[in-house]
N, C-alpha and C positions, 0 to 999 in steps of 0.2 A: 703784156708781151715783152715790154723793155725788163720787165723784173725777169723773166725767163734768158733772155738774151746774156742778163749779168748773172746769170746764172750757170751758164754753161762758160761763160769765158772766165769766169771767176773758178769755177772747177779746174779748166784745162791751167789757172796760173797758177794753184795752191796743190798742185802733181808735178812741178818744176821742181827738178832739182840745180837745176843753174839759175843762178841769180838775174843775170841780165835776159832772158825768157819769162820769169817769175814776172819783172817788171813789164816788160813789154804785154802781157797779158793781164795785167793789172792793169796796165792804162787802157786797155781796150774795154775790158771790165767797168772802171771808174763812168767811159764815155756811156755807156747802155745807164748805166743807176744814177746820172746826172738825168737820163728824159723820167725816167721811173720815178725819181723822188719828187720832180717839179709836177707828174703828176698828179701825183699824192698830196700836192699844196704843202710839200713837209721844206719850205725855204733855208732852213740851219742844216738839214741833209743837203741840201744841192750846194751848197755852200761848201760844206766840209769835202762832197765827193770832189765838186772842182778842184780845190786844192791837194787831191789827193792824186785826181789826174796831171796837174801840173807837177807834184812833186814824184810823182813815177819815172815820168818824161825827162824832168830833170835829174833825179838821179841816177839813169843809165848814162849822163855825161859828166856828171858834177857828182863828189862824194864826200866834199870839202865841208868841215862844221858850219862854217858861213850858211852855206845852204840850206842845210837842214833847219838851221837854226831862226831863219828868213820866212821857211814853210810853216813852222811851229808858229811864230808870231801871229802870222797870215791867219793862218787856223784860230787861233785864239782873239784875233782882233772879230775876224769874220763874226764868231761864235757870240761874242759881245753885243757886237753891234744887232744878230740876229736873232736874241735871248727871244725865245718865246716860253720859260719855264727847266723845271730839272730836265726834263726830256730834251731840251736843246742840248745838254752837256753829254749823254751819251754820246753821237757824231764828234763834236770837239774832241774832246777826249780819244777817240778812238783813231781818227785822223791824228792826232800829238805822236802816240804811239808808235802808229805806222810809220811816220816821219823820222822819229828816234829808230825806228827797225831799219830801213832801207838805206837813211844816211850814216850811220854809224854803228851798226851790224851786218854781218853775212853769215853764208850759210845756216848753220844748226840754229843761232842765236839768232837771225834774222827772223827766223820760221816763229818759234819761240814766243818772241816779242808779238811776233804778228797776230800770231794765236789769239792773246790780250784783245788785242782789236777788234777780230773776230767775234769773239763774243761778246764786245760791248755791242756790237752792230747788232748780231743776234739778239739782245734785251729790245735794240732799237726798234727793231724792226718787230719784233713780235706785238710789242708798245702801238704801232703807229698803224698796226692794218696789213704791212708787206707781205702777203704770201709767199711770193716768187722768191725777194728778198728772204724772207724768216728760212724756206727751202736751201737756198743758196748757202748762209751763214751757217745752217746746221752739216751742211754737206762741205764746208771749205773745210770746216775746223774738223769733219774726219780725214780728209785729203790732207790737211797740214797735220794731224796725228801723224798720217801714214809715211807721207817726205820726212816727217820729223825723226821716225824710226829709221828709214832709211836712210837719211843722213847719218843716224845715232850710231848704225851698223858699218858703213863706209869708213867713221871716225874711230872706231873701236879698232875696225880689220888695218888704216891706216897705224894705228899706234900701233897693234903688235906686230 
């Protein structure tokens, strides 16, 4: 049920077109796939999403390299410490991503980068059992197509 729950709140943040919404629905997202993955036994996913929940949070107040660069570590120290195989490095990796999108990208290029994410998760999860999840990541990454054209179109109509 938690796979469902990040399911729909991961829809409704990857239809934002404003960034600080996008995050805000992302952390809500992260919170649901933190009970979901811990029940899956899948320990480097809860990992990854934590920090992914903390660095949503914090980058609707913090946008500063510092930061992001503090999340990436975190991510990558966690990822170490919680090596259970290649399959731990999908999440890491996908979390780094996200990190590099939300501290030091927006809009178009925010989305973009996200995308990347998006489908490492989608490998993850299809990998690990997630239904709910594998549902989710194939339906973000249309939803992030779609904002991605929309934004493309808003960008186009602002330059001319």
């Amino acid at each position: 049920m938690l796979g469902y729950a990040a399911f729909a709140l991961g829809l409704a943040c990857f239809l934002q077109t404003d960034d600080r919404r996008f995050k805000l629905f992302m952390a809500a997202e992260c919170a649901a796939y933190i009970g979901h993955f811990a029940l899956l036994g899948q320990p480097t996913a809860v990992a990854s999403t934590a920090v992914s929940l903390g660095r949503s949070i914090a980058s609707l107040k913090w946008r500063t390299p510092a930061v992001g660069l503090f999340f990436i570590a975190l991510s990558l120290a966690l990822g170490a410490w919680l090596f259970q195989g290649w399959l731990s490095l999908l999440p890491i990796a996908a979390s780094c991503i996200g990190t590099t999108a939300l501290f030091f990208l927006h809009g178009l290029r925010m989305r973009a980068l996200m995308l990347v994410g998006t489908l490492l998760w989608l490998v993850n999860n299809l990998l690990v059992g997630s239904i709910g999840g594998t549902l989710l990541e194939a339906c973000l990454a249309v939803a992030n197509l779609r904002t991605i054209a929309q934004l493309w179109r808003a960008e186009a109509r602002a330059a001319a």
